[in-house]
Every structure is written in C-alpha cells, then in structure tokens.
RONUDREN-568536 format. One record per residue (C-alpha): x, y, z; residue in three letters; residue number from 1; chain. Coordinates in steps of 0.001 Angstrom, whole numbers. Last residue first. Layout:
[[X Y Z] Ala NUM A];
...
//
This chain:
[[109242 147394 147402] Unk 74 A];
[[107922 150339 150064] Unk 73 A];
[[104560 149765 151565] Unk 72 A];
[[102375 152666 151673] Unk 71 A];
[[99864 152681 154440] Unk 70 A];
[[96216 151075 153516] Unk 69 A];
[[93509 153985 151587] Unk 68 A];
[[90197 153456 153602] Unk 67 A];
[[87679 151885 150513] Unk 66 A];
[[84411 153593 149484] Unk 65 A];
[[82142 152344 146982] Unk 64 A];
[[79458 154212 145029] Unk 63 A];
[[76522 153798 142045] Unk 62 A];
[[74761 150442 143611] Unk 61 A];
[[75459 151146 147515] Unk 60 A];
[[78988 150294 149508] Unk 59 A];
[[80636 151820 152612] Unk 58 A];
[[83964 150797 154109] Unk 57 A];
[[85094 148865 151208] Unk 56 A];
[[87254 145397 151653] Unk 55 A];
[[90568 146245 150376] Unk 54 A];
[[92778 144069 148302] Unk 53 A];
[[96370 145239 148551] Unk 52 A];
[[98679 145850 145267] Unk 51 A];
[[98939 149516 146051] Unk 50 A];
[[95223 149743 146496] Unk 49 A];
[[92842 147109 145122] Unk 48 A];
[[89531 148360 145842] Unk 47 A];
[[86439 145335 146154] Unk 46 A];
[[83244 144205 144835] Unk 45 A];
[[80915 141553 146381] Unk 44 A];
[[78473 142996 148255] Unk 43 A];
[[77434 145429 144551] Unk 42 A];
[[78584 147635 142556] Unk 41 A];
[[76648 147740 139262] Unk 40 A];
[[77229 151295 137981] Unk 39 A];
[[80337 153791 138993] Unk 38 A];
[[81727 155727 141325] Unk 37 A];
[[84761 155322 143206] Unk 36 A];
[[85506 157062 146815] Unk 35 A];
[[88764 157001 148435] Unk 34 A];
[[89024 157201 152055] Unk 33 A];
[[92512 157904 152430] Unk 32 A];
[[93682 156644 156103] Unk 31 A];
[[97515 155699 154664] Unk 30 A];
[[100936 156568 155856] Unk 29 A];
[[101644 157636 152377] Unk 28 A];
[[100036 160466 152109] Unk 27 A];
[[97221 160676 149336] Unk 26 A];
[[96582 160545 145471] Unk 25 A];
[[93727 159744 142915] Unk 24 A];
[[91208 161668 145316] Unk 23 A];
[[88543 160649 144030] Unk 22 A];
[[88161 157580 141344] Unk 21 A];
[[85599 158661 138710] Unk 20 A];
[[83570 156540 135771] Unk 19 A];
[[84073 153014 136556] Unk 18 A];
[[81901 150004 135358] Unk 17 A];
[[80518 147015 137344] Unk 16 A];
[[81019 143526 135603] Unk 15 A];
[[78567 141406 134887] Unk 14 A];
[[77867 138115 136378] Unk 13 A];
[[76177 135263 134964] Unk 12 A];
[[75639 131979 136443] Unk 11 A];
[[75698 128349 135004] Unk 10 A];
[[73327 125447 135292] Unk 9 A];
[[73088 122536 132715] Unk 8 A];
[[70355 119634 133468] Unk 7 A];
[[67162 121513 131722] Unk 6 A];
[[68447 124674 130321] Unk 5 A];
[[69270 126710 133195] Unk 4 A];
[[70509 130266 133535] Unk 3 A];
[[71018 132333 136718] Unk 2 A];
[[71434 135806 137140] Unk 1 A];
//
C-alpha cells in the first residue's frame, strides 16, 4: 500500500500470519518439502530453516512451500 500526503511518501506492509507448519521434523540430509499455511503470503516471503533463508518452491496467498536444506552441525 502506499500512502502520500502531499511531499511525504511511505509504504505499508503487513505481515503474513501462520496457522500450521507440516511436517515439523525430517532427516537430516535434507529434501523436506515443508508446507506453511497461513494469510498474506506473497513474492516476497521466505522459510528460515536451521538458520538458512530459503527461497520457497511454490507460493500462492494461503500456502508456501520451502525444500528442507541438509542439517549443518554447529
């Protein structure tokens, strides 16, 4: 959304919302496609799996998949 009041300009973005992550566990070697519903999702939105950032596979307003990356060990 954008906002304007003459000279000022700012943009508004809200935030999707959750409401089911499935599965919530996999193997370790990765390849999980893990789906997450929700509202709002949009190009923009993202997994973060194991501390990784993961572009989704498949994306539409209620669902996002991401492919599960292999398990790195701290």
């Amino acid at each position: 959304m954008v906002y304007t009041n003459e000279t000022v300009v700012f943009y508004y973005k809200s935030y999707s919302s959750l409401s089911k992550i499935y599965p919530v566990y996999g193997p370790s070697h990765g390849g999980t496609l893990i789906t997450v519903t929700g509202d709002d999702f949009d190009d923009q939105v993202f997994c973060y799996i194991d501390k990784i950032k993961v572009k989704p596979v498949r994306v539409n307003k209620t669902i996002c998949v991401c492919e599960a990356p292999r398990h790195r060990p701290m």
